[in-house]
ROMARVO-606366 format. One record per residue: x, y, z of N, C-alpha, C in turn; residue in three letters. Coordinates in steps of 0.001 Angstrom, whole numbers, plus 500000, padded with zeros to 6 digits. Each point is the difference from the previous one (the first is absolute). Example, Ala and Ser with C-alpha at 12.3 -4.5 7.8 and 13.67 -1.06 7.14 Angstrom:
<rs>
R/513190/494310/507800/499110/501190/500000/500900/501200/500000/ala;
R/499650/501050/499280/500820/501190/500060/499230/501090/500730/ser;
</rs>
This chain:
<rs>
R/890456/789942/865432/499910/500819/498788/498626/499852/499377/unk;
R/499680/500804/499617/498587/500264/499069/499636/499870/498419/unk;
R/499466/499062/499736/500245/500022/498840/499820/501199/498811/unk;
R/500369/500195/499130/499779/500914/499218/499955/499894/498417/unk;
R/499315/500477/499211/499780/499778/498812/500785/501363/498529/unk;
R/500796/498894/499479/500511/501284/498883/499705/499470/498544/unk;
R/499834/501016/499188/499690/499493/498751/501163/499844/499267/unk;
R/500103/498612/499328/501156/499919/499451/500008/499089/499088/unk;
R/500016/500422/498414/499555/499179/498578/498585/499340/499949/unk;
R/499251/501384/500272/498898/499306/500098/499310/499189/500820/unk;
R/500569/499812/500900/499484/498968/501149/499934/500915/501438/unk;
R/498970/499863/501009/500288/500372/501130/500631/499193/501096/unk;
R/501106/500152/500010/501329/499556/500777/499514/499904/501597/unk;
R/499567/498590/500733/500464/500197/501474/501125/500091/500880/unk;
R/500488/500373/500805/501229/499930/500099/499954/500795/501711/unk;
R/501308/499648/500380/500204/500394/501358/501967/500469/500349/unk;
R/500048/501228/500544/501482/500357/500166/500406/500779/501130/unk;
R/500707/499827/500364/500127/500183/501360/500992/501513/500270/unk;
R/500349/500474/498518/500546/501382/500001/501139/500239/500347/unk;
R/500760/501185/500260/501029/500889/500159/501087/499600/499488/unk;
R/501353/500385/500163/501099/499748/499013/501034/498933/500044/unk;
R/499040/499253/500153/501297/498946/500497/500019/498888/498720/unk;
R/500810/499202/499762/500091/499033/498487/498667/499526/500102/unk;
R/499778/500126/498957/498594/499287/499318/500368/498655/499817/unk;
R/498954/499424/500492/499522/498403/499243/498873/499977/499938/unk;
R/499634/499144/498498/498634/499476/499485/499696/498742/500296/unk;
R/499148/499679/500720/499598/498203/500257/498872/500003/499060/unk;
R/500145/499060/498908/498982/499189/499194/499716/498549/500348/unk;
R/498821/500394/500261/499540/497632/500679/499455/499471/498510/unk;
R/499715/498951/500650/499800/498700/499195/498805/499918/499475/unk;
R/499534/499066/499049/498912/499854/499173/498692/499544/501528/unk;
R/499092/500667/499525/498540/499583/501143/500753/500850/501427/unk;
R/501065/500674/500603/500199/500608/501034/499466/501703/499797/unk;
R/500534/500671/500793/500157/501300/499975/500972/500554/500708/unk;
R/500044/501300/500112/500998/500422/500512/500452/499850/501396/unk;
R/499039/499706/501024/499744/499366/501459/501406/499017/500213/unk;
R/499983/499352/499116/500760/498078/499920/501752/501063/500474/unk;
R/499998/501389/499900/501559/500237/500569/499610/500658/501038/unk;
R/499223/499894/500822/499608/501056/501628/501759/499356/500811/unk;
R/500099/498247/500568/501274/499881/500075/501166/500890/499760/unk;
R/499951/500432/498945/501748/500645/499089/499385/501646/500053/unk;
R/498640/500306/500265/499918/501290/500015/500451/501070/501036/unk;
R/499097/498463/501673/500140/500319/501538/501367/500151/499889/unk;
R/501003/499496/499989/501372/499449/500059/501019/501053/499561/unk;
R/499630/500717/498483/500691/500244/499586/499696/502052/499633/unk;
R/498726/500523/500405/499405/501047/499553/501406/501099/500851/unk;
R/500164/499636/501855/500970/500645/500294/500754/500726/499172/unk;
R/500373/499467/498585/501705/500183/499834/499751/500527/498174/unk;
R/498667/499530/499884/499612/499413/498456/498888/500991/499875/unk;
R/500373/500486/498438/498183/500604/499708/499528/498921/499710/unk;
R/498857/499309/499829/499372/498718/500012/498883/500181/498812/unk;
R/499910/500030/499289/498958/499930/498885/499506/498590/499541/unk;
R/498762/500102/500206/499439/498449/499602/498418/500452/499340/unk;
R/499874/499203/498889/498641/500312/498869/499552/498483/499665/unk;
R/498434/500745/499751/499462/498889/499093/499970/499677/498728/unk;
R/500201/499098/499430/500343/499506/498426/498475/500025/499212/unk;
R/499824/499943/499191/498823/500433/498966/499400/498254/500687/unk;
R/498795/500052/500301/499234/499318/500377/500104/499391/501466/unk;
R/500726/500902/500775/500009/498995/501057/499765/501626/501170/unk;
R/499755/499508/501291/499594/501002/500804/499410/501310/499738/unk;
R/500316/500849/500945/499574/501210/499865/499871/501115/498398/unk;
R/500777/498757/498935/500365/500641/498823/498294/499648/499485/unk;
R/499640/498923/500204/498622/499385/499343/500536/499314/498513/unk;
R/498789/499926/499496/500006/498926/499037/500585/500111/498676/unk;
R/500704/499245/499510/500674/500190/498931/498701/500043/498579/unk;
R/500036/500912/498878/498793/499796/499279/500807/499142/498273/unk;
R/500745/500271/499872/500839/499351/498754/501252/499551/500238/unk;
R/500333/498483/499342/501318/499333/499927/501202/501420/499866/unk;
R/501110/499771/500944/501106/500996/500017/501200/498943/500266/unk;
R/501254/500527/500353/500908/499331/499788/500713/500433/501293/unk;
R/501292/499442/500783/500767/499721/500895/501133/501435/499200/unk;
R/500051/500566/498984/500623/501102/499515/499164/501054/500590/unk;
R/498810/499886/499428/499041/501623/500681/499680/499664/501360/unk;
R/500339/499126/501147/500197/499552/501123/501512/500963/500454/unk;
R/500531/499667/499484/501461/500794/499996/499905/501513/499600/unk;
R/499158/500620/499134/499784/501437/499781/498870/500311/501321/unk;
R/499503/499202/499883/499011/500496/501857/501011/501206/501075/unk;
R/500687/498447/500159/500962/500010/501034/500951/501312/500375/unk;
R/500726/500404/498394/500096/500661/499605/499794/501342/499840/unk;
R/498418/500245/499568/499205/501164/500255/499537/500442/500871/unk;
R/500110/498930/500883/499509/500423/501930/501088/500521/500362/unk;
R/501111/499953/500083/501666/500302/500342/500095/501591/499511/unk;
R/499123/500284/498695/499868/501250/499281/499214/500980/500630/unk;
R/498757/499405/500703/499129/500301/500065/500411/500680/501883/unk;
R/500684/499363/500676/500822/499881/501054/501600/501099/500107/unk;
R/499891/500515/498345/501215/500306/500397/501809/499417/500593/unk;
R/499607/498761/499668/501176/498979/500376/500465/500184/498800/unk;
R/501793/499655/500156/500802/500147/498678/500590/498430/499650/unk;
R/500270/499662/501297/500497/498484/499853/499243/499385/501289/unk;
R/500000/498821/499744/499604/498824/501555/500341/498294/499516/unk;
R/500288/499674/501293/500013/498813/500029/499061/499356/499446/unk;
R/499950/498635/499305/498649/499592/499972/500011/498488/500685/unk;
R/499029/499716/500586/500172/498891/500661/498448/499387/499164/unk;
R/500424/499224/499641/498866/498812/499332/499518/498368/500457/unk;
R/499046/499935/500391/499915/498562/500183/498798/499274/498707/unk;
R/500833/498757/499873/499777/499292/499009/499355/500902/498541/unk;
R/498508/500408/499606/499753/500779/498954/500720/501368/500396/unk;
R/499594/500368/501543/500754/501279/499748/501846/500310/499748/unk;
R/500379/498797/499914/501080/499974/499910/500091/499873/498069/unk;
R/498560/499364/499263/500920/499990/498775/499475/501395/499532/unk;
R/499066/500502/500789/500262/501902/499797/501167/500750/500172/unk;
R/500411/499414/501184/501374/501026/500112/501441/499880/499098/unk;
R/499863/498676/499952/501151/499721/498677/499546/500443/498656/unk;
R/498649/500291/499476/499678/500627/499082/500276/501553/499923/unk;
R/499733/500501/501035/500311/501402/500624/501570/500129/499885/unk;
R/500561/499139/500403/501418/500303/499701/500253/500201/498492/unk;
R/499867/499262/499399/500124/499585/498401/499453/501345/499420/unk;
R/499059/500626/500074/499581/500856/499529/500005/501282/500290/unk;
R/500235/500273/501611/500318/501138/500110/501426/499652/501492/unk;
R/500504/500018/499508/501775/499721/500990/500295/501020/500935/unk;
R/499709/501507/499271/500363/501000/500433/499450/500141/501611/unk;
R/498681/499122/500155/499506/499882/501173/499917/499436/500465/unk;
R/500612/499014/499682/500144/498566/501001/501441/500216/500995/unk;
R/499909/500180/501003/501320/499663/500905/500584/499177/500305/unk;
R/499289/498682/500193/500172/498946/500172/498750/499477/499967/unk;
R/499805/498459/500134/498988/498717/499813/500170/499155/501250/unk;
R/499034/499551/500528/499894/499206/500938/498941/499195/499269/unk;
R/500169/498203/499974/498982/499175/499135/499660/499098/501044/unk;
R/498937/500005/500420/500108/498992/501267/498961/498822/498983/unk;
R/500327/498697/499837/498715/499171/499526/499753/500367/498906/unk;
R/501025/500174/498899/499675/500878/498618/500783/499072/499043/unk;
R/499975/500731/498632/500620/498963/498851/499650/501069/498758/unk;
R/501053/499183/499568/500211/500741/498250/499131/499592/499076/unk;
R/499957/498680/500612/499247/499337/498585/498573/499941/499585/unk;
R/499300/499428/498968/498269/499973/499687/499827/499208/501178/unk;
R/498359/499934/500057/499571/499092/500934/499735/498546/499294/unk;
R/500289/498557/501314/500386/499226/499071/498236/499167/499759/unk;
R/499844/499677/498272/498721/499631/499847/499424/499102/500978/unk;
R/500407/498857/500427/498778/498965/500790/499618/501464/501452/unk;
R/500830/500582/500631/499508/500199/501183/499398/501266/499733/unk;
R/499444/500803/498735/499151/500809/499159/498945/499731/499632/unk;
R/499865/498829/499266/498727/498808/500080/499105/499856/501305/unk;
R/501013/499619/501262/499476/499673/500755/498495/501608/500932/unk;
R/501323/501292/499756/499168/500979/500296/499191/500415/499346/unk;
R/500404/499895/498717/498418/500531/499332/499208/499280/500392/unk;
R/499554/498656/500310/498878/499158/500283/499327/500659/500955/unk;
R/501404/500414/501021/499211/500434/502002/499151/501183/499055/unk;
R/500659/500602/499012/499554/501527/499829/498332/500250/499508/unk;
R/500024/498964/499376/498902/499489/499359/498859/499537/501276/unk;
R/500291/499435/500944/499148/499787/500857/499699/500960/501067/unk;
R/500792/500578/500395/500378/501741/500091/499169/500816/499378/unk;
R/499729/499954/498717/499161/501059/499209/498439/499664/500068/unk;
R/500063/498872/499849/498369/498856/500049/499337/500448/501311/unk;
R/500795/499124/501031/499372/500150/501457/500665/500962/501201/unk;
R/500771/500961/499534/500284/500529/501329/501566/499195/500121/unk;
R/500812/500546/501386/500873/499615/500287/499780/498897/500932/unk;
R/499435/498566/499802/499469/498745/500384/501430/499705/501048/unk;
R/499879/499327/501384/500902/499626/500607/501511/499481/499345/unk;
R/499562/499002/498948/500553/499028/499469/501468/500313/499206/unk;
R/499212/501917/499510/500935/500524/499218/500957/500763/500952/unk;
R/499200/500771/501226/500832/500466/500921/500674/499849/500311/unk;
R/500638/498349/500490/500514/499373/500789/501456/499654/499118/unk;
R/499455/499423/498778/501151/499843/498416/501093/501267/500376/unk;
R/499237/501161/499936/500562/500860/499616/500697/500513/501508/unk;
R/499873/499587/501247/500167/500465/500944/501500/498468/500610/unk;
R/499705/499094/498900/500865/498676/500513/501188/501171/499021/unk;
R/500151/499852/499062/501174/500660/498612/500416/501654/500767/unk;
R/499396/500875/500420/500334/500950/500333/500909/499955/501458/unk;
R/499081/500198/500681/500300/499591/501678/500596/498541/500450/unk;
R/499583/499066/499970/500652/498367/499863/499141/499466/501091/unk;
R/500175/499681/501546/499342/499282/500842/498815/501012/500880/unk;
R/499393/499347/500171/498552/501297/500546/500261/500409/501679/unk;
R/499598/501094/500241/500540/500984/500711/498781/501127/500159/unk;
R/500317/500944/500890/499259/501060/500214/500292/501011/498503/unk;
R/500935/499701/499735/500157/501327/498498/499257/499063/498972/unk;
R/500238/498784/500222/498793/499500/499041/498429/500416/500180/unk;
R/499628/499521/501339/498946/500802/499750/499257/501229/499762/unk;
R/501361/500758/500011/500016/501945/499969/499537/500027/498523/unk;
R/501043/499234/499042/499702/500384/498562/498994/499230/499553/unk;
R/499723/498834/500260/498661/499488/499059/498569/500689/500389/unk;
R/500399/500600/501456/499036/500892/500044/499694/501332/499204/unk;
R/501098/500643/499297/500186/500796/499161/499460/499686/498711/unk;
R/500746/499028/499766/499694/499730/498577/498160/499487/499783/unk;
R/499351/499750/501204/498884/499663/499997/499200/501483/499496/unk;
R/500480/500721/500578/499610/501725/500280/500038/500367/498248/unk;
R/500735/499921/499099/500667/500136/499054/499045/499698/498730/unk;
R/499934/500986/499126/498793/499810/498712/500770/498430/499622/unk;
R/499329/498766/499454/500320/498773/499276/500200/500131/498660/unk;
R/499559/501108/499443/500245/500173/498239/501234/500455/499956/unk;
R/500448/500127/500753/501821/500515/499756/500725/498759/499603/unk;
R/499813/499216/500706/500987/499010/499626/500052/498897/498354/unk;
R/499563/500112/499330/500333/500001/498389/501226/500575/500047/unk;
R/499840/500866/499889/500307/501519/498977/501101/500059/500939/unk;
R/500547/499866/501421/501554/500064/500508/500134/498206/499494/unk;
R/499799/499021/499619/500522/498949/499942/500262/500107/498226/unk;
R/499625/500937/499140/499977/500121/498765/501901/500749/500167/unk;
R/499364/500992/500714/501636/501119/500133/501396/498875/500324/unk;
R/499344/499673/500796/501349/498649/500563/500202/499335/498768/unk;
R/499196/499082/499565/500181/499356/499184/500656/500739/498359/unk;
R/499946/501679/499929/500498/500045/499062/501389/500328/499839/unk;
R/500258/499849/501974/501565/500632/499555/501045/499181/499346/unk;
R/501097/500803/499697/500810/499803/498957/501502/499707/500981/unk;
R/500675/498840/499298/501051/499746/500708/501113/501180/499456/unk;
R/500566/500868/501458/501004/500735/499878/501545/499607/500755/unk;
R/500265/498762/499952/500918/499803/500596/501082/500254/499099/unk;
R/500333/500041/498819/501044/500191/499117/500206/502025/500403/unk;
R/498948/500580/500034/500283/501212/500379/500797/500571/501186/unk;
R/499726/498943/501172/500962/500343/501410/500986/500718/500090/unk;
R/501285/499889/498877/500859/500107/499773/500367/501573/500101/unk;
R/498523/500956/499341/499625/500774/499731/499644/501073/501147/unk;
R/500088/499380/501135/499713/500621/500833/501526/499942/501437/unk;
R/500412/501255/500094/501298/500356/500750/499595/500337/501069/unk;
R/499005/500475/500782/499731/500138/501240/500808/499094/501270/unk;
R/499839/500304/501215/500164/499271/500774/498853/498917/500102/unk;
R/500031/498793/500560/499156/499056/499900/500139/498961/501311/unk;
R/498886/499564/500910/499741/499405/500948/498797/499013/499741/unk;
R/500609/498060/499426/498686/499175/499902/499903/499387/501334/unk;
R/498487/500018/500945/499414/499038/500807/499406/499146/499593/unk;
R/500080/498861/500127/498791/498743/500117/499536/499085/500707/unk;
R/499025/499374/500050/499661/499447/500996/500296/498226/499489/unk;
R/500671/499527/501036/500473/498804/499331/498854/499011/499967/unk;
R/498877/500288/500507/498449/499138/499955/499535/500192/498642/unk;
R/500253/501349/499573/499022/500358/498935/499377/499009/498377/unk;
R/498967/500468/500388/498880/498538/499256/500059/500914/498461/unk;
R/499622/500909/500116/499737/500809/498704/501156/500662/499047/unk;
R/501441/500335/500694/501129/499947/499182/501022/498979/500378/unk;
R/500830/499417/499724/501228/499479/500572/501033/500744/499815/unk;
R/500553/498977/501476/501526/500732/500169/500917/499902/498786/unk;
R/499814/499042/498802/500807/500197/499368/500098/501045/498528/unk;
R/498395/500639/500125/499491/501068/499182/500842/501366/501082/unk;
R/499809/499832/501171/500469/501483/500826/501433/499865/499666/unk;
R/500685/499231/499621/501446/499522/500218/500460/500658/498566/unk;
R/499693/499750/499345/499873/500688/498072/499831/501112/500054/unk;
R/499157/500547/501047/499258/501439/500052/501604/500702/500251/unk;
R/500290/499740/501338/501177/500031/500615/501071/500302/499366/unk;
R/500802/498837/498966/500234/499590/499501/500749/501627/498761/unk;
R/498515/500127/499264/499984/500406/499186/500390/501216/499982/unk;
R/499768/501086/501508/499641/501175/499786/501530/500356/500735/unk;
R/500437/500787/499104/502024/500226/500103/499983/500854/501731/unk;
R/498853/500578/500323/500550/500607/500926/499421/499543/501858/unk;
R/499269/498556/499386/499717/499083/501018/501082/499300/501004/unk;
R/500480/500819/500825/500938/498893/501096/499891/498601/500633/unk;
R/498387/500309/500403/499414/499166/500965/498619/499662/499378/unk;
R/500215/498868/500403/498567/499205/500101/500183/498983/500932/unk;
R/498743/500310/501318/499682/499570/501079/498912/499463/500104/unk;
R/500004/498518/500174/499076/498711/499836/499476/500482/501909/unk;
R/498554/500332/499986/499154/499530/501184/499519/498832/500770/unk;
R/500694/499091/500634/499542/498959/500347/498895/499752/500679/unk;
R/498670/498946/499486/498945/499972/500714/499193/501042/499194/unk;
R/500318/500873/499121/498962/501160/499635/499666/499678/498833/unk;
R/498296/499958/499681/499517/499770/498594/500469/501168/499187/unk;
R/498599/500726/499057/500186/500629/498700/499937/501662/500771/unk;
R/499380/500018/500652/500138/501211/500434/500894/500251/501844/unk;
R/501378/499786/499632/500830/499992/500899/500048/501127/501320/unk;
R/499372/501047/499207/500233/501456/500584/498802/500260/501173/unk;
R/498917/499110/499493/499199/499960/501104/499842/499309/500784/unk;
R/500381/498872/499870/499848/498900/500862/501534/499656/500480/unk;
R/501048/500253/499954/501353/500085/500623/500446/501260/500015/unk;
R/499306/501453/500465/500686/501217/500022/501269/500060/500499/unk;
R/500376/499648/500748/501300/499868/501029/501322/500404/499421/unk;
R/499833/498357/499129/501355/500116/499167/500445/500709/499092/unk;
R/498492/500140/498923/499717/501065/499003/500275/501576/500189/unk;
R/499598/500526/501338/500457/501107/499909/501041/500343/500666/unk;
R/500486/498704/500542/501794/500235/500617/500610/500122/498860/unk;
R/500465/498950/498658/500018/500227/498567/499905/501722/499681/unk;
R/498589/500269/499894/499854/501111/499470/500549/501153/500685/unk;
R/500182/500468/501442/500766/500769/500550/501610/499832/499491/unk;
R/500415/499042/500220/501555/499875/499621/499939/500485/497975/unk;
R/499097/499779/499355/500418/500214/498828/499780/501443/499737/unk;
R/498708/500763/500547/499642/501454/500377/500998/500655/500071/unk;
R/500900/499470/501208/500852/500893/500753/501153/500313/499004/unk;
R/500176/498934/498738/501032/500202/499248/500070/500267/498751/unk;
R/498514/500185/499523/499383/500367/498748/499153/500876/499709/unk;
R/498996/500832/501188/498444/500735/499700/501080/501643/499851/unk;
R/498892/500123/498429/500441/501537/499668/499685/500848/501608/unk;
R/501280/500727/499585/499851/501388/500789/500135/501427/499548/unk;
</rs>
């Protein structure tokens, strides 16, 4: 697929979709990824699936974020691309930030949410010491460039043990303007705990996690779970860090086929 650009609240939207009429799903990735991090769930699943996957305000093909915004107008993006697309409803599949987009997306606009898939995601704020710790990388990040030191931080918490996809993305993120990262560690840091809201949201619901994961725990995905009335399942990844979907596709999109098959608008 080719990427393509739509305007939407002001921002020029990157984004990639694979077309014709079949149930829509939206994949939103994670903080410092892009839309690439679901090629896995895209190859796998485009057969059967319209496949829509975008870039978030500062990250890939979208470019650089220019003013503090919020994980809500993250969710009107999402949103306005779907508009912009002509989609009425879709799945949304979120990992970790893009996941606290899509539960925002639910909350705010329902009518288009079909269901939620949260792979590596959570309700809650981010917790202060391990916020501290990123603003520092971010800070050295902004100073000197994306320095090994920070790469690697961020490539141990995301990905977990080093690998060829490790070296795929720190090569990316090397590629990648360094003044971005403030200003997405500001956004993180300002979100707002919505777990009392869950409740609020009736969709169908599918949580993954990775039972390694350094950057949320299983017992934050478990609450997530937990919380959201129309969550059946939540399926612990064994062996898989924070980003489960790429580095254990297998299981993840065996998961996601079986929940597809019994939930994606038609």
């Amino acid at each position: 697929m080719a990427v393509a650009q739509a305007e939407v609240n002001g921002q020029r939207i990157g984004y990639e979709d694979s077309g014709g009429h079949r149930p829509a799903l939206v994949f939103s990735h994670g903080i410092f990824m892009d839309r690439t991090m679901f090629d896995p769930q895209v190859v796998a699943l485009t057969p059967d699936y319209r496949c829509i996957r975008w870039d978030q305000r500062g990250h890939g093909a979208t470019g650089p974020a220019t003013a503090l915004f919020t994980y809500w107008d993250s969710a009107d993006d999402a949103v306005g691309l779907l508009d912009h697309l002509e989609v009425d409803r879709a799945v949304f599949v979120g990992m970790s930030q893009g996941g606290f987009i899509s539960l925002r997306a639910a909350l705010r606009h329902p009518e288009r949410v079909a269901a939620l898939v949260l792979i590596d995601s959570q309700a809650g704020a981010e917790d202060p010491e391990a916020l501290t710790g990123y603003r520092a990388a971010a800070e050295i990040g902004e100073a000197h460039g994306l320095v090994d030191e920070v790469a690697q931080m961020a490539a141990a918490i995301i990905i977990g043990p080093a690998s060829e996809i490790t070296a795929h993305w720190m090569a990316r993120w090397r590629e990648a303007p360094p003044g971005r990262l403030p200003l997405l560690i500001d956004v993180l840091g300002a979100r707002e705990d919505i777990t009392a809201r869950l409740q609020e949201i009736s969709c169908p619901a599918l949580v993954i996690h990775g039972e390694d994961d350094a950057a949320i725990s299983m017992e934050l995905a478990q609450q997530l779970a937990h919380g959201l009335p129309g969550c059946a399942r939540l399926l612990p990844i064994p062996g898989a860090g924070h980003a489960a979907n790429l580095t254990h596709p297998q299981p993840v999109n065996a998961a996601l086929r079986d929940f597809l098959g019994r939930h994606a608008a038609r």
